[in-house]
Structure formats: C-alpha cells, structure tokens
C-alpha positions in Angstrom: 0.0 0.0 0.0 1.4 3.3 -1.2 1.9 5.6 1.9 -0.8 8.4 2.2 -0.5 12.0 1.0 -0.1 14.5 3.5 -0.2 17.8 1.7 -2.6 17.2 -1.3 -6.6 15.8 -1.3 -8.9 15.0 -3.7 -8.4 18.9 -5.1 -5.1 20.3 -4.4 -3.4 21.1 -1.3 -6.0 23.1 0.3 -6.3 25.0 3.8 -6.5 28.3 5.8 -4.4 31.3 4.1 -1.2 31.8 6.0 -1.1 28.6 8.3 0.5 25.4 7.7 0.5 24.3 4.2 -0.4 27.5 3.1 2.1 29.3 5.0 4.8 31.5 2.6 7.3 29.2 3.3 5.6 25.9 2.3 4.0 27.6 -0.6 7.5 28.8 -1.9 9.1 25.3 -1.2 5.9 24.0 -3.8 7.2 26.3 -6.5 10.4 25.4 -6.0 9.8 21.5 -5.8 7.6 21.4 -8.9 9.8 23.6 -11.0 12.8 21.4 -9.9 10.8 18.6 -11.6 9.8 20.4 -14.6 13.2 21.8 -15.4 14.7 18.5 -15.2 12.4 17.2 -17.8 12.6 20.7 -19.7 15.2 23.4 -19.2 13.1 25.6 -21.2 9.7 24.4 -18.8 7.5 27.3 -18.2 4.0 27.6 -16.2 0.7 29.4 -16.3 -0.8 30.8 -13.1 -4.4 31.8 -12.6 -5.9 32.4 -9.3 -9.4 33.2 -7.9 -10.8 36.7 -6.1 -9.4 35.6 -2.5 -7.5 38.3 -1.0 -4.5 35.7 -0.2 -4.1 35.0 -4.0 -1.7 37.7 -4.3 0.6 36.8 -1.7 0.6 32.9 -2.7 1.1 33.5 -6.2 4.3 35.5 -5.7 5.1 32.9 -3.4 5.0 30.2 -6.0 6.9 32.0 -8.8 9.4 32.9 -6.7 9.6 29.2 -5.9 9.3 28.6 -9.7 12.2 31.3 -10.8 14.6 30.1 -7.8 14.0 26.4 -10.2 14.9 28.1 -13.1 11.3 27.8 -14.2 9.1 30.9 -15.8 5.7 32.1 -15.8 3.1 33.3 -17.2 -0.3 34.7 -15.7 -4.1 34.8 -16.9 -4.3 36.8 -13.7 -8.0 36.1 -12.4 -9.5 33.1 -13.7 -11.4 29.9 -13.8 -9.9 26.6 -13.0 -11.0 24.8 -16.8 -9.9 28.0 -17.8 -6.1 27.3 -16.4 -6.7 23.7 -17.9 -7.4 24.8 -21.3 -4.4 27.3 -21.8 -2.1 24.9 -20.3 -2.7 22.6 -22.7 -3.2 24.4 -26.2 0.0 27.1 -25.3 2.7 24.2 -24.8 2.8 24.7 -21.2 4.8 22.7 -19.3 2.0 22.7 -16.3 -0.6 24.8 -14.8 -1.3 26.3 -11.3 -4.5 27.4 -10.5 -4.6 29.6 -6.9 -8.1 28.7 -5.5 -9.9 27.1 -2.9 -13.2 26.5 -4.6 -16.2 26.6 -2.9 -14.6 27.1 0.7 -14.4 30.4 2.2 -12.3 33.7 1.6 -10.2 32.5 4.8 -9.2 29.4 2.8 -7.2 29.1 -0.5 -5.4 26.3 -1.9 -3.1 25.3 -5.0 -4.4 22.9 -7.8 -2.0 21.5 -10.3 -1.9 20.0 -14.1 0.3 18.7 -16.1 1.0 19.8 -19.3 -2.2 18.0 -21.2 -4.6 19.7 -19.1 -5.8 17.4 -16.7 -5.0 17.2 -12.9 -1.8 15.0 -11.4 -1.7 11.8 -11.0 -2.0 10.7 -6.9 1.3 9.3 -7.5 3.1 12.6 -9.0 1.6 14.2 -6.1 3.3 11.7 -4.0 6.8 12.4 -5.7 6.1 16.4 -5.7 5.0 16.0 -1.6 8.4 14.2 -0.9 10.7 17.3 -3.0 8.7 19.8 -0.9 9.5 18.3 2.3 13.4 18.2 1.2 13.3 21.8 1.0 10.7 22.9 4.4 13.6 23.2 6.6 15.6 25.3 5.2 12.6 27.5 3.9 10.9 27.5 7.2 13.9 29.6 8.8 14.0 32.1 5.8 11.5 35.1 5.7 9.6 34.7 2.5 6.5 35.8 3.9 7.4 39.2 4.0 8.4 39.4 0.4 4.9 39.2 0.0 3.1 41.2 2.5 2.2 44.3 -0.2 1.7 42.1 -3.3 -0.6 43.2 -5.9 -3.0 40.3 -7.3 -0.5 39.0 -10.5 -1.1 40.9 -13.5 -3.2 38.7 -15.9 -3.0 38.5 -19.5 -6.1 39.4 -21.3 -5.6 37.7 -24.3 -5.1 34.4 -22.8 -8.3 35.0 -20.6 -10.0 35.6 -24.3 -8.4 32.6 -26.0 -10.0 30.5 -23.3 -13.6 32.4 -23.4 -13.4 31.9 -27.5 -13.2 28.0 -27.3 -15.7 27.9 -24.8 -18.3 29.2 -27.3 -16.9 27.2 -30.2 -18.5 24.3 -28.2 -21.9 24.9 -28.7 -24.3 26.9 -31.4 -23.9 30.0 -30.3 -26.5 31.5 -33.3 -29.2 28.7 -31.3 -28.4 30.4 -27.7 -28.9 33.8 -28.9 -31.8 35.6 -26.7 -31.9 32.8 -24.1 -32.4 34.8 -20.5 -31.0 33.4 -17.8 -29.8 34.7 -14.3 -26.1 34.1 -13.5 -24.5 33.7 -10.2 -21.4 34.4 -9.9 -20.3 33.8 -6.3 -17.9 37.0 -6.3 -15.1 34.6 -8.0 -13.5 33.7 -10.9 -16.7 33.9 -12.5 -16.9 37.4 -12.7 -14.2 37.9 -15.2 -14.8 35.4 -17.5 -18.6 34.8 -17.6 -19.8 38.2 -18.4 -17.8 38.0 -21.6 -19.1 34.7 -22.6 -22.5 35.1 -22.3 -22.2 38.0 -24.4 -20.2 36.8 -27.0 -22.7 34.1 -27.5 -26.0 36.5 -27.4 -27.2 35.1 -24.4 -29.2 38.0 -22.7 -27.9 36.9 -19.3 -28.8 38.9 -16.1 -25.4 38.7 -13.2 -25.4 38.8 -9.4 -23.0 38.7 -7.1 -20.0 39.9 -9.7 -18.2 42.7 -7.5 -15.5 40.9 -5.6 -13.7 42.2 -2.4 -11.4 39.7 -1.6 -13.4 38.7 1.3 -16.9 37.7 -0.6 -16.3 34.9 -2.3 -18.6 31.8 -2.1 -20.5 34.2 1.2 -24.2 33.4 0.6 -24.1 33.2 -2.8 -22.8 31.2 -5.7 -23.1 27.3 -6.0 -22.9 26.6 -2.4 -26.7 28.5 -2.4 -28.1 27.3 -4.8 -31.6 28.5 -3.6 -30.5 32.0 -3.6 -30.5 32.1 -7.7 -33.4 29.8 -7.4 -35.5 32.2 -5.6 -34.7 35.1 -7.5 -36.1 33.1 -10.8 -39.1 32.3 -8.8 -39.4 35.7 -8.0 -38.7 37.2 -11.6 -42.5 35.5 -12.8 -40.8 34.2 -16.1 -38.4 36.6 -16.9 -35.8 34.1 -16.8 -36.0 30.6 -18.8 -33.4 29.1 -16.1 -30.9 30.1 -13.4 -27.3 29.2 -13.4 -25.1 29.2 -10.9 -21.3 28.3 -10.2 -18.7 28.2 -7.4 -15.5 30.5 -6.4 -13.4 29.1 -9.2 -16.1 28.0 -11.9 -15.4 24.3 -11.9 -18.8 23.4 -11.4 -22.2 24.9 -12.1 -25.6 24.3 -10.9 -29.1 25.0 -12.5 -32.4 25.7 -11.6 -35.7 25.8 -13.9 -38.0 28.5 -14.7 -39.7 28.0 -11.8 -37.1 27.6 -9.4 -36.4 24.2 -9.3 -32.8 23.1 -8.6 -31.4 21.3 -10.6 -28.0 19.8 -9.3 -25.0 18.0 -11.1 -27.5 14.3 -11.0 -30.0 16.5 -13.4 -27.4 17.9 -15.1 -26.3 14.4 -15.9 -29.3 12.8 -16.8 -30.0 15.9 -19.1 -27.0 15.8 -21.0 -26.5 11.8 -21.2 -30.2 11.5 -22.8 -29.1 14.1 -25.3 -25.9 13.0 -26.3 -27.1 9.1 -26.8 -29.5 10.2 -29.2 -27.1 12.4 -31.1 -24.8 9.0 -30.9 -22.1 10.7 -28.6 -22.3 8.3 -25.6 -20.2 5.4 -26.5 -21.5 2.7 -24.3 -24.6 4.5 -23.6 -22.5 4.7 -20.4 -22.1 7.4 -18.0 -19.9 7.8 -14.7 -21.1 9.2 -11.5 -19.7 9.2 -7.7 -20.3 7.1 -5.0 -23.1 10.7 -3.9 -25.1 10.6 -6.7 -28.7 9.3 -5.6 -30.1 6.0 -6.7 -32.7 7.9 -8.2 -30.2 9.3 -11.1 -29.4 5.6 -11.5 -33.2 4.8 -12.1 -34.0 7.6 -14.7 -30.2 6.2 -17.1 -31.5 2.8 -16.7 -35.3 4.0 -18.5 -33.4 5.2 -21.3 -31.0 2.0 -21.3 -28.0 4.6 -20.1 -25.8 2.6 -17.4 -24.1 4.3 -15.0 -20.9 3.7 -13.1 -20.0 5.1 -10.3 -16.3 6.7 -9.4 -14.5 8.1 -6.1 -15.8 11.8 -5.0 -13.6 14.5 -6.4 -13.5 15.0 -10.1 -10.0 13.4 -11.2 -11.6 10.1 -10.4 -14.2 10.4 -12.3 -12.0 11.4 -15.5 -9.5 8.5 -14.4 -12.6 6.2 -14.3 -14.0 7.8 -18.1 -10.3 7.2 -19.4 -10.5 3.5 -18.3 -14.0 2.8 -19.6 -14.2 4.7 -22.6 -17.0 7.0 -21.5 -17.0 11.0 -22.9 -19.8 12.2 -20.0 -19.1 11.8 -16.2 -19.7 14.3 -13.4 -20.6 14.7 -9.6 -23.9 15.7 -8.1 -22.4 19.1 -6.3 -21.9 20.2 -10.3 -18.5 19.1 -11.6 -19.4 17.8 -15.2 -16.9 16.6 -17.5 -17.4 16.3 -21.0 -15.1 14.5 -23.3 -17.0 14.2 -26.3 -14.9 17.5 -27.2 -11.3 19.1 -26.4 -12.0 19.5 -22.3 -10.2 17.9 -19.5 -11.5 19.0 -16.3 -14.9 19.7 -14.4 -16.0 23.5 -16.2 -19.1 25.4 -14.8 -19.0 27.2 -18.3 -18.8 24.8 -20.3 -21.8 22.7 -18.7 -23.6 26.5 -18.3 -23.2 26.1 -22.2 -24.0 22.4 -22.6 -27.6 22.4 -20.7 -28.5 25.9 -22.2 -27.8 24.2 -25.9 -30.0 21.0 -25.2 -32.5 23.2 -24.1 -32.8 25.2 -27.1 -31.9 22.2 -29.4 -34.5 19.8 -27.9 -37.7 22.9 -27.8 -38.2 21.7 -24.1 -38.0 23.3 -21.2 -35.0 22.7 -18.1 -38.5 21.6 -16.0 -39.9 19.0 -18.7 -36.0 17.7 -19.4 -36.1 16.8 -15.6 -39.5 15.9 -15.1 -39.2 12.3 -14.4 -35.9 12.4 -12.1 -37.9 11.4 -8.6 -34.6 11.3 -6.2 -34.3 8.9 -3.5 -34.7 11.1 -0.1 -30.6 11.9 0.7 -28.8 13.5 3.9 -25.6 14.5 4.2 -24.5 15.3 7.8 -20.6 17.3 8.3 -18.8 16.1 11.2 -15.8 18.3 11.8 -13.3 16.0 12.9 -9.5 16.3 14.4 -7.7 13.8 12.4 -8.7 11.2 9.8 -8.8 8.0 11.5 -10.2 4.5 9.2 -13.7 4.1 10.3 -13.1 0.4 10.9 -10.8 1.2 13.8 -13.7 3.4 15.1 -15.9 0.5 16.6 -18.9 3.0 17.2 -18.6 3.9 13.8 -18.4 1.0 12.4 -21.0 -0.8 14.2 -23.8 1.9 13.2 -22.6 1.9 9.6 -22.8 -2.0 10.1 -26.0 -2.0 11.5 -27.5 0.9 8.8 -26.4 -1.2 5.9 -27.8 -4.4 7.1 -31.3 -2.5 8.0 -31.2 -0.9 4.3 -30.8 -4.6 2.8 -29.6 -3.0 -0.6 -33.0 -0.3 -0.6 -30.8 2.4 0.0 -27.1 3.2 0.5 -24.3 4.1 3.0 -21.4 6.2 2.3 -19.4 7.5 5.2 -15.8 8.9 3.7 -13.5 12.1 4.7 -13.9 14.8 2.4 -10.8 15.7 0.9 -10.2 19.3 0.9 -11.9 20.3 4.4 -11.4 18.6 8.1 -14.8 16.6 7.8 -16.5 13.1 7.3 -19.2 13.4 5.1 -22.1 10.7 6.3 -24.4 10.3 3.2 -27.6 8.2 3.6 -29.9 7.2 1.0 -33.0 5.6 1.8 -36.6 5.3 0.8 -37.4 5.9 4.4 -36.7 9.4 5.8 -37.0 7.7 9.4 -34.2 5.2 8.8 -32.3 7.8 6.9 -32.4 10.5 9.3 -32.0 7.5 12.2 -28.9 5.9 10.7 -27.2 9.5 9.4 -27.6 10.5 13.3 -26.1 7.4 14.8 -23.0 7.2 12.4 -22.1 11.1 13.0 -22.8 10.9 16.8 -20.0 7.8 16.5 -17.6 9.5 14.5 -18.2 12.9 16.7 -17.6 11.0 19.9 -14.0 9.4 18.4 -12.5 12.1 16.7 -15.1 15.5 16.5 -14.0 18.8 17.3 -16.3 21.5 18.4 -17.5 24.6 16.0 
C-alpha cells in the first residue's frame, strides 16, 4: 500500500491562508519543488498561473513563482480566472504545467493550490506523492528564511487578457452560439472567478444573461451566494414571474455549475447528468450508452439512465476520479452531483461550470423543451448528508462506534438504500451520506453514524 498523502486531497493542497501548508514558506518550497521537476524534464519548462478573487491569491502567487524562478522555471499569468480555464491554456499554449490559486467553494479565509500537467488534466495521486516528498526536502531550510514578508504588499498578479480571451473563445466554439442567442438566464457568480470570464461569454454568444453577485472584495467569495446557495439564484427566478427561462449558478473558481428551472427548481449536477447523457445518446455521442457518476449521486439518477438504457458507473468523490474512471472505460460524459461535469466528447479535460452552463442551455434550445420538462421524471431517493468536523482522519473500521452503526445501517437498508461514510478531501470533515426510501431510517442511521464519529474524533464549531 502506497503511503498516504499529506499535503494534497482529492483537489489540491487546500487550507486556511497563511497557516501550515499555506504558509509563505511551504507555498514557496511547492514552486520550488515542482519547477525542480519540470526543469529537469525541460530546461526551457514554463508555467501558467491563474488564481481566484481571495485576498491571499496575491501573496501565494508570488510565493510560488518565486519558488518557480529560484528552479529556473518561468511564468506566465491569466491573472483572475477559472480553474478549466487554467486547464485549457495549459494545454493548447505548450505549457509545461498549470497552477490554478483557489480554494473552490470554501471560504475567503481558505485558499489552496491545484496543479496539471501539461495535457490539461489534474496530477496523477502518484506525482503528487513524488512532488510531496521534494517539498518536504526543502521545508527546513525554507521555514527559517522570511519569505513571507516578500509578499506582504503584493498586488494580485497581472493577468493577460488575451489568454483570458483565447479560453472564453473555445468555450463558445462548443456549442451553437446563433441557437443560444436571446436565451435569458440569471447568472451567479459567487464574487469569484466567474466574474471575469462569464460576463464575456454570455455576451459573445447573445445570451441576454442577467449577473449577481459579480463585485468581488477579496473577502466575498462563495459568502451566501454562488453554487454553495443554490436556492439563492433559485429564488430570484421564482421571484422574476418568467423573466428568466433558467438560473445558473457556479462556485468560487467556476469548476462546477448548478441550474435551476424556470420555476425555481434546482437542478444539481445528477439532473445535469441525466440531461445531457439523454441528449448525447441520441445524437450518438455516448459510447456505451454509459455514464460515470460518484459514489453521492442518488439511486434515483441511477433509475432515470436505466429508463433510457443509459448505465451508470459510479467513481470516487472528487472530479479526477471520475475522468481517471472515463479514461479506463471509454466513457465521454461523467460528473458529480455538487456540479463538476466533464465532457469528453470535445477538447475539455476538467470539471467546467461554463462549459456545462453552455451544454444544458444548448439541449434546451436544441430539444424545444424546457430545463422543468428535461427533468420531469428524475424522482430522487430522499438523501442527507451530515458534516462532522473531525481532528484527524482515523479509518472508520478502527472506530468500533462507527463501524458498528454503519454495520447496522447497511444491514437494516438490505440493498434499498445506500451508506457512504468517507472524509472529504479538501476540508477537516467526514461526510455521512444516507440514502433511503425511508426518511426515518435515513435520518436515524445519518444520526447514529455522525454521533459515533463525533464522539471518536469530532472537534467542536
């Protein structure tokens, strides 16, 4: 068994601005470890950098390319942009890898560094593993050095427009932009990334788009708006009386995107799913007729593929498991319920809010139906998820609370609902997910297995 990584999860290394990985020193002993890697494989290796509106962006991207130059190892910057959007440029500008400063969907106190390698898609686990162990051979001597004050003042890194454009050009050759024109939709843009790419976008393909939450402060990001709310565009649809034919919504860095109808209807990463796979079998796109979820998506999405002989698969939580399982299988549609959709069927390698924004908006004006009818036979298994903030990430099986309620909730369920219990990977939390046709058992079960876990290893909040 390979050991476990320390630094990076399912996303990135992730955690609060200025503390322990994210501290300047760390941060600059990254740069230097990954250009150290890249140089040896290219002495002419350089980087793109894009980061999100967090006020610690500036700070932490000077941190890395100083790490990078003290490698030998330049940079270029599309300054304030989406994650896909970092993906994209890496991989059509002959980039030797791409950094993206973010930390998604969390708060502004958090940030976080996500990496990929030079053909657009996110590392490997095990080049993670090698980059961790280089990092570590430099934190010693960088933790008695005084980096962080290089950075104290830093402005956020000046961006290039043009590669900002380049990436908002592709994204409309994707769909038919002359079939979108007029559409009305509401767009969230959770004070992130969003705001500097999707304004342009929507405009370039006609789309008479209405934006909220677009004025970033460094401190807003993701703050009752934006993909983690959901039901904050959905109510201002519902509100509007049909001035909008759908809502759309995305997180801090645009790697996801969520919908709601007409009526205000969310319509989450499952319906996204189920919307686009129905499409793209007809149009002969889905080789397989197969699709790959995550171990979250509910039953009911399951149910809904199987009527339109569409078989699903299902992958590890965090979107580079779900392209790792596509890759495997042959499949060109996969995603996650919280919104990350990947479509292969064209040039993209990564989870893109836009690009799905794009996607549902086209089969909607393609198919003459509305978001509501496209969904209208998704009946979802009743789901709860339940956070436990936790200290340390202990295996459930050597939790024996834990592991008898998760025991005892499986054997009660006898295969009419489902059990996950895992860690998330970018925050300090287990995630207990119960599915169940019951909303007694469900809530019963989800309430023994967290009070377990809390007892072991939960912090207070």
């Amino acid at each position: 068994m390979q050991p476990a990584r320390q630094l990076f999860g399912t996303d990135g290394i992730r955690g609060v601005a200025g503390q322990y990985p994210l501290n300047a020193a760390t941060v600059f002993a990254i740069g230097r470890a990954l250009g150290s890697r890249l140089i040896r494989a290219n002495a002419q290796a350089r980087v793109i950098l894009g980061q999100d509106t967090r006020e610690s962006s500036a700070w932490i991207g000077q941190a890395l390319a100083h790490g990078l130059a003290k490698s030998g190892v330049g940079h270029a910057s599309a300054g304030v942009i989406t994650t896909p959007g970092v993906a994209y440029l890496v991989r059509t500008h002959g980039l030797a890898a791409g950094i993206v400063i973010s930390a998604s969907h969390n708060p502004w106190q958090d940030n976080g560094i996500k990496l990929f390698g030079s053909d657009g898609a996110k590392l490997a686990d095990s080049i993670e593993r090698e980059i961790e162990a280089e990092i570590f051979t430099h934190l010693d001597e960088l933790e008695k050095s005084n980096v962080r004050a290089e950075m104290d003042m830093a402005d956020l890194l000046p961006g290039d427009a043009q590669l900002r454009s380049d990436y908002v050009k592709w994204l409309a050759t994707n769909v038919d932009s002359h079939s979108l024109r007029g559409r009305r939709v509401l767009v969230d843009c959770a004070n992130g990334a969003a705001s500097s790419v999707a304004p342009e976008l929507f405009a370039l393909c006609g789309i008479e788009a209405t934006f909220i939450h677009t004025t970033p402060d460094g401190r807003n990001i993701n703050a009752g708006c934006g993909a983690l709310h959901p039901e904050n565009v959905a109510g201002h649809v519902s509100e509007a009386a049909g001035k909008f034919e759908m809502g759309i919504t995305f997180d801090g860095d645009a790697d996801r995107a969520l919908c709601c109808d007409s009526e205000g209807n969310i319509v989450n990463g499952d319906g996204v799913l189920l919307v686009a796979s129905r499409d793209m079998k007809a149009r002969n796109l889905l080789p397989g007729d197969t699709v790959v979820a995550t171990t979250m998506s509910n039953m009911g999405l399951e149910k809904a593929l199987r009527t339109s002989g569409i078989n699903m698969l299902r992958a590890s939580v965090g979107d580079k498991y779900v392209l790792e399982e596509m890759v495997k299988t042959g499949a060109k549609l996969g995603g996650e319920q919280s919104g990350h959709i990947l479509f292969l069927d064209g040039d993209s390698t990564t989870g893109d809010g836009m690009l799905t924004a794009l996607r549902v908006l086209d089969v909607v004006a393609r198919s003459g139906h509305s978001l509501h009818e496209l969904v209208s036979d998704l009946e979802l298994f009743p789901q709860i998820i339940k956070n436990v903030p936790v200290s340390e990430r202990i295996p459930f099986a050597e939790i024996p609370a834990a592991a008898a309620a998760i025991r005892a909730a499986e054997a009660e369920l006898n295969g009419n609902g489902r059990v996950v219990v895992r860690y998330s990977g970018t925050e300090k939390l287990a995630r207990v997910m119960i599915e169940a046709e019951s909303r007694e058992q469900m809530q019963r079960h989800a309430e023994a297995i967290a009070w377990a876990i809390q007892n072991a290893i939960g912090v207070s909040v």
